[in-house]
C-alpha positions as CSV (number, residue, x, y, z in Angstrom):
1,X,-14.6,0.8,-4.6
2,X,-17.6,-1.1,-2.9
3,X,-18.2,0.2,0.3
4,X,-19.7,-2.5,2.0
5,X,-16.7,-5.0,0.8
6,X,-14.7,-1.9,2.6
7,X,-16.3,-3.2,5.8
8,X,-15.7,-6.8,5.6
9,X,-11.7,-6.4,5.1
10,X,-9.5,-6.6,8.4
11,X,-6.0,-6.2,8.5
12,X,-3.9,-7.4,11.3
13,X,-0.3,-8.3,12.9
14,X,0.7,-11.9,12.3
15,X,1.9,-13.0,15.8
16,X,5.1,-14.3,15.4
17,X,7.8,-14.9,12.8
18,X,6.5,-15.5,9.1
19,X,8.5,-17.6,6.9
20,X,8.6,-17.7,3.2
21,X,9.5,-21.0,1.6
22,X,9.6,-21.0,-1.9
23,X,11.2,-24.6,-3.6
24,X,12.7,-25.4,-0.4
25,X,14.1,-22.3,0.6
26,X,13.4,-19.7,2.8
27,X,13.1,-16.4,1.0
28,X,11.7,-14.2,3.3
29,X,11.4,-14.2,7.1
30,X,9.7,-10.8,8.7
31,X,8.5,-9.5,12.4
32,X,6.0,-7.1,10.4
33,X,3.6,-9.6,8.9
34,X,0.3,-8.4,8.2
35,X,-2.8,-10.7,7.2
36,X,-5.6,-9.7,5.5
37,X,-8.9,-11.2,6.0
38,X,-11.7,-11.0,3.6
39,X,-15.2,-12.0,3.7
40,X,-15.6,-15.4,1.8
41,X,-11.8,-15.8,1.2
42,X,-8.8,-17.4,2.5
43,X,-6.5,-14.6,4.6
44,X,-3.6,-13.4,2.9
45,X,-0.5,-12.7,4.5
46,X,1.6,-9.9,3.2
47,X,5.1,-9.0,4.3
48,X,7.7,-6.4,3.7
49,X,10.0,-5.4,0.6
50,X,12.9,-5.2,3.1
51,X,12.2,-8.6,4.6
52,X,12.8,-10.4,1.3
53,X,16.0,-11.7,0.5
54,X,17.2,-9.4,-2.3
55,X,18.1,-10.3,-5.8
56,X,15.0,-12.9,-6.4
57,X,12.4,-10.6,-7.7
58,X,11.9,-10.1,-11.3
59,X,9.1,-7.4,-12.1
60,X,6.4,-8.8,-14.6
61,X,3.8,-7.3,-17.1
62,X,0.9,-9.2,-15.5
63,X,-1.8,-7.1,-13.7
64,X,-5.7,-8.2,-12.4
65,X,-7.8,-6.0,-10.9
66,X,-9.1,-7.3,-7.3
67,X,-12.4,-6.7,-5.5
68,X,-11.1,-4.4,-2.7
69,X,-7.4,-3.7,-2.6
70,X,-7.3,-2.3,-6.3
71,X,-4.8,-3.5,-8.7
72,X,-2.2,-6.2,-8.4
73,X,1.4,-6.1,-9.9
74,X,3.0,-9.1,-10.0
75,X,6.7,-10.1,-9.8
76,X,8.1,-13.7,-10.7
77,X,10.5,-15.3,-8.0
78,X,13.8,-16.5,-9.3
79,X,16.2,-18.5,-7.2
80,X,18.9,-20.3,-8.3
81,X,17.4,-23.8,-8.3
82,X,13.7,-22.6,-9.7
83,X,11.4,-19.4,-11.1
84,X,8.0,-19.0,-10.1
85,X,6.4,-16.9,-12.8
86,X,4.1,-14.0,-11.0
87,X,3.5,-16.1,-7.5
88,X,4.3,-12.8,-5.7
89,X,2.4,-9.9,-6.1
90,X,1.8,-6.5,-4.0
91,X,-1.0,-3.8,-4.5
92,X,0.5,-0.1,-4.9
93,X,-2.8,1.7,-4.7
94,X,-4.6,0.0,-2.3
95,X,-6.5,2.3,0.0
96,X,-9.2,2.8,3.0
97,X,-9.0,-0.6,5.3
98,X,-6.1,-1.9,2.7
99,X,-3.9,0.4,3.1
100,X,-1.6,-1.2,5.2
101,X,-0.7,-3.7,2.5
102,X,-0.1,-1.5,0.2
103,X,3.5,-1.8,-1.3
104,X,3.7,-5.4,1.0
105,X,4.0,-8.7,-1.1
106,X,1.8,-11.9,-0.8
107,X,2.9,-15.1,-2.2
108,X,1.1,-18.0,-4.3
109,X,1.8,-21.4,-6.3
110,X,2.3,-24.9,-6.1
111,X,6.0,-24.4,-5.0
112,X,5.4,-21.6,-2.2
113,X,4.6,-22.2,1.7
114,X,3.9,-20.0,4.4
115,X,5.1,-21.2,8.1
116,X,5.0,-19.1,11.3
117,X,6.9,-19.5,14.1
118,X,7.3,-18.0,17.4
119,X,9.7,-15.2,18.9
């Protein structure tokens, strides 16, 4: 792992609720929110296993190695109006400054949105 990427990576609490919207529907809502900001990217926002609604996740083969957290796994979303191949995703080994995300999901694709709102 680079250790001066190590350095530029900052995880912190979302304030607030986070809400998951994938197709139109809400599929996760958590108090335990954690973004992740990286030097030169967008922040990420990762939430819970237990704060998605259960039943939608299908495990996939795909996996890409990430500057940083280590290796993604992917899942594909499936809802009963849509699928969403491998626009979630979670890193099981990620260590040092991203180890609070590791085992958390972050979400991606045309059809997914990200709203927070307050307590």
């Amino acid at each position: 792992m680079d250790d001066r990427r190590d350095h530029q990576a900052r995880v912190t609490p979302v304030d607030g609720r986070v809400h998951i919207i994938f197709d139109d529907a809400e599929i996760a809502s958590t108090l335990k929110a954690l973004s992740l900001e990286q030097q030169g990217q967008s922040p990420m926002v990762f939430v819970p296993m237990d704060d998605i609604h259960p039943g939608i996740l299908e495990a996939s083969e795909t996996r890409r190695q990430d500057d940083g957290p280590g290796e993604a796994h992917y899942y594909t979303i499936k809802t009963l109006t849509a699928d969403g191949a491998d626009e979630a995703w979670y890193y099981p080994y990620a260590e040092g400054p991203y180890a609070p995300i590791r085992d958390m999901l972050t979400f991606g694709g045309d059809r997914v949105s990200l709203r927070v709102s307050e307590v």
